[in-house]
N, CA, C and O atoms as a GROMACS GRO file, in nm:
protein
  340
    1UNK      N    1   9.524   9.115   8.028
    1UNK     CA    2   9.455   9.031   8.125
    1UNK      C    3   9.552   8.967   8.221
    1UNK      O    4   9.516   8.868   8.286
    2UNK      N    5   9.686   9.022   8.237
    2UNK     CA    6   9.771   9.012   8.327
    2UNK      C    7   9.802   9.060   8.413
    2UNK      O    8   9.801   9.180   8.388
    3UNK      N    9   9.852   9.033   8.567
    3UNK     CA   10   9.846   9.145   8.640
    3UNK      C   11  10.022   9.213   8.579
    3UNK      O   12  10.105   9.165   8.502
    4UNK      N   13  10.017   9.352   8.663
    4UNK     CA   14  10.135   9.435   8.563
    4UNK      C   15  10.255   9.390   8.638
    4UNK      O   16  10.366   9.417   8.592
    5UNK      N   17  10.240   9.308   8.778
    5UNK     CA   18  10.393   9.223   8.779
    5UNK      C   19  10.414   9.112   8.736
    5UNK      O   20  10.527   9.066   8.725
    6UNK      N   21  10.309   9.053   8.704
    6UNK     CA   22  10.419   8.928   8.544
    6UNK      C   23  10.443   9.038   8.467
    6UNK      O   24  10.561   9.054   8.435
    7UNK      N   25  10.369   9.110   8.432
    7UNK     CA   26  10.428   9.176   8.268
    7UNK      C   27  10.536   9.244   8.292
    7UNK      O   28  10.605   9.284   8.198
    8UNK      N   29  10.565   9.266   8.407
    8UNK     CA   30  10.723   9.374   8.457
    8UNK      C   31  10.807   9.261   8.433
    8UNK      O   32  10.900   9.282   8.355
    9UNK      N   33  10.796   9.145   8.482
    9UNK     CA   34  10.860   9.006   8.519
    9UNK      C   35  10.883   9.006   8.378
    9UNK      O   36  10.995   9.054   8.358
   10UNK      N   37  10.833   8.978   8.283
   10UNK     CA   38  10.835   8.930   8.144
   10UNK      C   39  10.939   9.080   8.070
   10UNK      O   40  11.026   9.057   7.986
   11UNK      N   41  10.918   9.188   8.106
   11UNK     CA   42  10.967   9.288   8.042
   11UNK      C   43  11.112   9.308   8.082
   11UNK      O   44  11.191   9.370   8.011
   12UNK      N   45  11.147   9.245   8.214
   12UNK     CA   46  11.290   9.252   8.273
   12UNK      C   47  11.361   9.184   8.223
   12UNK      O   48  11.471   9.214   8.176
   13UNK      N   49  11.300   9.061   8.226
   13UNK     CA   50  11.314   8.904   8.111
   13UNK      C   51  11.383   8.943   8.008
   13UNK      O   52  11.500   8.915   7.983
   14UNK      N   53  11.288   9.028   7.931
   14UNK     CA   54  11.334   9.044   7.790
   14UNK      C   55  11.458   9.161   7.767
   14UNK      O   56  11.497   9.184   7.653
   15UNK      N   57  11.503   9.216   7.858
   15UNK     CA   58  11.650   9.263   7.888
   15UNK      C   59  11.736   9.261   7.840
   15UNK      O   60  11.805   9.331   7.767
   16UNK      N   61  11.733   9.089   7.923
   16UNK     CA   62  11.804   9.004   7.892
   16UNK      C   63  11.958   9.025   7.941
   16UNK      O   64  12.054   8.972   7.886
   17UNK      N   65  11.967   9.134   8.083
   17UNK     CA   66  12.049   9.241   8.174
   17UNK      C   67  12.170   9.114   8.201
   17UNK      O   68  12.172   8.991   8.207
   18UNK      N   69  12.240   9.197   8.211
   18UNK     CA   70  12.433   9.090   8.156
   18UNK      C   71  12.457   9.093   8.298
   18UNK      O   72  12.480   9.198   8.359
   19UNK      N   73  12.450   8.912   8.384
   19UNK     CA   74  12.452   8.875   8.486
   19UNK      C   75  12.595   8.904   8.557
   19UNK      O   76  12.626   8.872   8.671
   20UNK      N   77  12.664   8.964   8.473
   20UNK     CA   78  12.822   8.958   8.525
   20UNK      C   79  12.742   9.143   8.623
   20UNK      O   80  12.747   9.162   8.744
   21UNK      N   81  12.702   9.206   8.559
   21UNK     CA   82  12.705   9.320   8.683
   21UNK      C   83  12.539   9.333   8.767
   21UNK      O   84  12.435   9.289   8.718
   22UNK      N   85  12.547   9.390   8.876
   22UNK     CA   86  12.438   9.405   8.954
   22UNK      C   87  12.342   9.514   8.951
   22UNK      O   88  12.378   9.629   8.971
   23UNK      N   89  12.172   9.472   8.919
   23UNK     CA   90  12.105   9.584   8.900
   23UNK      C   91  11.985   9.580   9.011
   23UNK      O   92  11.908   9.488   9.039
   24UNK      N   93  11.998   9.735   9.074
   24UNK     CA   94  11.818   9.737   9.133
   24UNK      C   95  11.787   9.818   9.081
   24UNK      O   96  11.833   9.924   9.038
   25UNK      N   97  11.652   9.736   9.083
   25UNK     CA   98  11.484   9.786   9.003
   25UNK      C   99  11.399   9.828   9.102
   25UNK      O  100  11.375   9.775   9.211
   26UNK      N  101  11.356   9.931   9.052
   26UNK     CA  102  11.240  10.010   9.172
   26UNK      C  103  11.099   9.987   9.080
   26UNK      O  104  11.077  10.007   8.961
   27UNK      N  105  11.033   9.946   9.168
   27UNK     CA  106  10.868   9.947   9.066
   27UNK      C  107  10.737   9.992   9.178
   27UNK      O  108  10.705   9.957   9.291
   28UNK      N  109  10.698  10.064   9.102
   28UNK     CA  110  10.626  10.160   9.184
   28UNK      C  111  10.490  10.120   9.157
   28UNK      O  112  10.462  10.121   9.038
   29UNK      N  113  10.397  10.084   9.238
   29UNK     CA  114  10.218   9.997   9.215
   29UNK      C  115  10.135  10.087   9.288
   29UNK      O  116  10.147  10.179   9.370
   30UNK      N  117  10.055  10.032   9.235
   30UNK     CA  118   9.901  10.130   9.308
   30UNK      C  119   9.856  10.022   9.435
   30UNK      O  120   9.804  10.055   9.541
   31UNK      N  121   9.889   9.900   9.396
   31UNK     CA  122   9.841   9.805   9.490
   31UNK      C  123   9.926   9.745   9.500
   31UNK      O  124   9.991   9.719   9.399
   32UNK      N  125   9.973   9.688   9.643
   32UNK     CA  126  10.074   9.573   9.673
   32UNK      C  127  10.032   9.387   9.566
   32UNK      O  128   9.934   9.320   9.536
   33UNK      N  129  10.174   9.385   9.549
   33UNK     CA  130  10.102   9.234   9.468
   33UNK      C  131  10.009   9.079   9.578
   33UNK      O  132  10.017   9.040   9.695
   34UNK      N  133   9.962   9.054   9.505
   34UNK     CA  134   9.867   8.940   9.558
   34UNK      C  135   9.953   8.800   9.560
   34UNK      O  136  10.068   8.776   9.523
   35UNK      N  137   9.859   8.724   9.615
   35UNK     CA  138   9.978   8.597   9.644
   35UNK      C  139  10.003   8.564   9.592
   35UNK      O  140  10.116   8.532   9.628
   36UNK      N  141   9.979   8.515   9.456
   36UNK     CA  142   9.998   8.466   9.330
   36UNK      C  143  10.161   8.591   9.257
   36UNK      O  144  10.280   8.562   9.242
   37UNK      N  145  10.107   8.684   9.238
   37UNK     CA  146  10.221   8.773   9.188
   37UNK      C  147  10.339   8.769   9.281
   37UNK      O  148  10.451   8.750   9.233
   38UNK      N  149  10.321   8.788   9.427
   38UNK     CA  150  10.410   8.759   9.513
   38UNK      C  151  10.491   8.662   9.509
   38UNK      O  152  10.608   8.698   9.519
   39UNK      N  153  10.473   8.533   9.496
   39UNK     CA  154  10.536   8.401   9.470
   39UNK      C  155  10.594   8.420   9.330
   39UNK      O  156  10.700   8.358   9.330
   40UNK      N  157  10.578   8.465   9.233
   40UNK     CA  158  10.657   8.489   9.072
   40UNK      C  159  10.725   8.600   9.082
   40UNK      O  160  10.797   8.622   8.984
   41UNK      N  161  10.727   8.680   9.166
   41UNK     CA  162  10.803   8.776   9.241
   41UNK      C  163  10.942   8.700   9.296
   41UNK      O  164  11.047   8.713   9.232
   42UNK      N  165  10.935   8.631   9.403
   42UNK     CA  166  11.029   8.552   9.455
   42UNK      C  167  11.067   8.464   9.420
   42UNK      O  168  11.155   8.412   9.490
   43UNK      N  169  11.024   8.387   9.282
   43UNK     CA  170  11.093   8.307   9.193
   43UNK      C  171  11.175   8.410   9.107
   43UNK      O  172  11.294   8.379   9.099
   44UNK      N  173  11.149   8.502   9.054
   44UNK     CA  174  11.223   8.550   9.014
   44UNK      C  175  11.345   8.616   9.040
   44UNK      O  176  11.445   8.640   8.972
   45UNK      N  177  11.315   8.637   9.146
   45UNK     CA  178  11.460   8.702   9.204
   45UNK      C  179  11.530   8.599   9.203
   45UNK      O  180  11.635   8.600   9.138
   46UNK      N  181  11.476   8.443   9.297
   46UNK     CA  182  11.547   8.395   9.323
   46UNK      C  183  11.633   8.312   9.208
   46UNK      O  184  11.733   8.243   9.225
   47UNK      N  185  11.572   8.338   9.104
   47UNK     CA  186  11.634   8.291   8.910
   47UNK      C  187  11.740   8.418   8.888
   47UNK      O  188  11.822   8.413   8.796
   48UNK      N  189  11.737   8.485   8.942
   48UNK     CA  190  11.794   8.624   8.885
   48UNK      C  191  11.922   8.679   9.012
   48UNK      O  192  11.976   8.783   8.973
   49UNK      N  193  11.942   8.661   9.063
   49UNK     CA  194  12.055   8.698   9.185
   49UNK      C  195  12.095   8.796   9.225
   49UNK      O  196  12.096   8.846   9.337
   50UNK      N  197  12.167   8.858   9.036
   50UNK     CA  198  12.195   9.002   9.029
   50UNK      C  199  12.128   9.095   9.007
   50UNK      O  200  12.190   9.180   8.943
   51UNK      N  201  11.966   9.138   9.043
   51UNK     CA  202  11.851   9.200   9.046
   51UNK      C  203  11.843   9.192   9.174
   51UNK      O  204  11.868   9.097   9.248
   52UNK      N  205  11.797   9.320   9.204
   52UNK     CA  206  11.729   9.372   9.324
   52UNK      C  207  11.612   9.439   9.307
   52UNK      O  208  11.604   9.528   9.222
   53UNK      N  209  11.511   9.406   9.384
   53UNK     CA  210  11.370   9.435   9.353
   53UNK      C  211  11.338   9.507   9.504
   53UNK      O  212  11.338   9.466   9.620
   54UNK      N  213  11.310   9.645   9.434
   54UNK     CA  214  11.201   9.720   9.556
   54UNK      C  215  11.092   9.798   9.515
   54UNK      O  216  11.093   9.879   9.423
   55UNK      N  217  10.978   9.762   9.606
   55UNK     CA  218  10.854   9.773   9.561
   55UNK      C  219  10.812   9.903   9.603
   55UNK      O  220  10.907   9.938   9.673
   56UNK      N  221  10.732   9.991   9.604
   56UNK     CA  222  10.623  10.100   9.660
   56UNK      C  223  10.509  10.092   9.586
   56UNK      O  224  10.499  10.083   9.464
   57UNK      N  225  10.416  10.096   9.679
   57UNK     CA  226  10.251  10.040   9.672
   57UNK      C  227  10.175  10.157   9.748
   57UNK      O  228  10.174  10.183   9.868
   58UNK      N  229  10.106  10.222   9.635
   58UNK     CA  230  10.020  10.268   9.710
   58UNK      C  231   9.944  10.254   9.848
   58UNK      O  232   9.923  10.321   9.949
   59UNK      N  233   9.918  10.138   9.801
   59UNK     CA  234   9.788  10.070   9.944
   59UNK      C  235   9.859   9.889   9.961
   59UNK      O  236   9.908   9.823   9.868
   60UNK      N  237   9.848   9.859  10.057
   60UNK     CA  238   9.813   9.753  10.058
   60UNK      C  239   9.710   9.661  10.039
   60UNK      O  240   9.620   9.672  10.123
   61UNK      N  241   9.688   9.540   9.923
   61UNK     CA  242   9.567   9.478   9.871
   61UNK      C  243   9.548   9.325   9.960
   61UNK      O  244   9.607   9.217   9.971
   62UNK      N  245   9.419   9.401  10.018
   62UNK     CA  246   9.368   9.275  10.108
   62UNK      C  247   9.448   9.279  10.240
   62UNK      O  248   9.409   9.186  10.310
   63UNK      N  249   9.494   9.313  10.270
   63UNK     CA  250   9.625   9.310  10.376
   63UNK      C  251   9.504   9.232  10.511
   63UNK      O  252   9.545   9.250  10.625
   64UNK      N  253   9.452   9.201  10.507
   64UNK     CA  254   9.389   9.177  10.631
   64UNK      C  255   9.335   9.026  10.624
   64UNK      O  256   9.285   8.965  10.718
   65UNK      N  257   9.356   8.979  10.492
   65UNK     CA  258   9.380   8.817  10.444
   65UNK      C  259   9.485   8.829  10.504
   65UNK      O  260   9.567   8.919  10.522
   66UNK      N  261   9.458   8.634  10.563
   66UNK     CA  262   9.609   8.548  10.523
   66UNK      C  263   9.652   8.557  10.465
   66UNK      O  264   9.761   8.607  10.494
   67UNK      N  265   9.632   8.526  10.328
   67UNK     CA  266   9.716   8.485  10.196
   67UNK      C  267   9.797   8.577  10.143
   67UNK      O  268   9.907   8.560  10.090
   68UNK      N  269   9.726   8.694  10.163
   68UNK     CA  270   9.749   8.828  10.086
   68UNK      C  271   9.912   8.842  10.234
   68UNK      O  272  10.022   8.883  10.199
   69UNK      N  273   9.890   8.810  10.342
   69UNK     CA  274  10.000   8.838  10.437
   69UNK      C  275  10.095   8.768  10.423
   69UNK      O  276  10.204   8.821  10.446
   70UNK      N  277  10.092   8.627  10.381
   70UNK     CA  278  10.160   8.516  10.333
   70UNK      C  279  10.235   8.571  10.278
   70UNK      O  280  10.349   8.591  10.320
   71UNK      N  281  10.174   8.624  10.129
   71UNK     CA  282  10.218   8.673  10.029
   71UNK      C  283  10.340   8.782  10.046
   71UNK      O  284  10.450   8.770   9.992
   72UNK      N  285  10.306   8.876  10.118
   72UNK     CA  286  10.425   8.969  10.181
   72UNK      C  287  10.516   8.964  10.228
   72UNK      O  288  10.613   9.038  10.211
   73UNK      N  289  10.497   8.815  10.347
   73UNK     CA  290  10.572   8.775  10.422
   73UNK      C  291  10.687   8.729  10.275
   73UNK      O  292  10.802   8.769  10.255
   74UNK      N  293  10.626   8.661  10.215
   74UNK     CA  294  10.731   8.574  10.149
   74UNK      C  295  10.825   8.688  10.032
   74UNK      O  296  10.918   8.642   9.966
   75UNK      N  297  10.789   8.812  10.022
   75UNK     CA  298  10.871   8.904   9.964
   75UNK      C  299  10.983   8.949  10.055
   75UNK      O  300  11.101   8.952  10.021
   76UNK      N  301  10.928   8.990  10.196
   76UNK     CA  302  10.976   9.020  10.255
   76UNK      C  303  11.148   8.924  10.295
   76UNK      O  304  11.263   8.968  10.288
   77UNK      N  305  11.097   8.783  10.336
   77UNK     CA  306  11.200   8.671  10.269
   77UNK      C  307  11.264   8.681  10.198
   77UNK      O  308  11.386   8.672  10.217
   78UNK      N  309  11.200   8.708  10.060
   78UNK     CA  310  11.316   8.676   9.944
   78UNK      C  311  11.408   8.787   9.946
   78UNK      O  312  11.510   8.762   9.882
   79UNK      N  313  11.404   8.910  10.002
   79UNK     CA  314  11.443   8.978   9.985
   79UNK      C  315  11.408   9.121   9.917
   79UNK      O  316  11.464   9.230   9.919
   80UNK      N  317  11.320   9.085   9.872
   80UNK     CA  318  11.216   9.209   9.806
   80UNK      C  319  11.162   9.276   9.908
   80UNK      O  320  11.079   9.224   9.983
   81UNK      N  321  11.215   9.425   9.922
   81UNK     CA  322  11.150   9.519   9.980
   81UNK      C  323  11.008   9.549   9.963
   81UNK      O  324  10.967   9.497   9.859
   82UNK      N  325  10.894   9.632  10.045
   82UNK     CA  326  10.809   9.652  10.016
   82UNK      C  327  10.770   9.776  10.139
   82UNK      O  328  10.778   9.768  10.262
   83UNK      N  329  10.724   9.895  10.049
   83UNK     CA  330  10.669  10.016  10.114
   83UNK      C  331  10.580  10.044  10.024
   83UNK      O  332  10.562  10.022   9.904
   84UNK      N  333  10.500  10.124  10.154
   84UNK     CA  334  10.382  10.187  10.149
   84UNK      C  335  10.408  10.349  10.080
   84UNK      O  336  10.519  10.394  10.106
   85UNK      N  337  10.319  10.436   9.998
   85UNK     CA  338  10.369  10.542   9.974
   85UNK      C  339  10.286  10.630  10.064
   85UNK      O  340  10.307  10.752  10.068
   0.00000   0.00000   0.00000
C-alpha cells in the first residue's frame, strides 16, 4: 500500500551503500512520481550526496496538474533526472 518509490527509498536505505564511494541508481517507472513521492525523492538525495538518482517513466502522471509539475520541477532541482521512455 506504498507507492514503489518509498519502497525503492527504503530498499536503498537498507544497503546501507559505504558513503566514502559514489553510486548512480537508475529506476525505471511506469509512471512519473507524484508530489508526495517527488519531495521523499529530493529529501533523499539530499540525505544521501553520494547517490545519484535517474528516473525513466513511462508516461508522465497528471502532468497537466500543478502539483504533479511542482513535483517535477523540484526533481529536476534536486538534481534527479527525469525521462520519458
Amino acid at each position: 500500500k506504498r507507492h514503489a518509490e518509498i519502497r525503492f527509498i527504503d530498499h536503498i536505505r537498507a544497503l546501507q551503500l559505504d558513503r566514502s564511494q559514489r553510486f548512480e541508481i537508475t529506476c525505471y517507472l511506469t509512471w512519473s512520481p507524484c508530489p508526495s513521492c517527488a519531495k521523499e525523492l529530493a529529501v533523499f538525495v539530499q540525505d544521501h550526496p553520494h547517490i545519484r538518482l535517474r528516473l525513466f517513466a513511462s508516461r508522465l502522471y497528471f502532468h497537466w496538474r500543478w502539483k504533479h509539475q511542482e513535483g517535477l520541477r523540484l526533481l529536476h532541482t534536486s538534481g534527479i533526472s527525469v525521462a520519458v521512455m
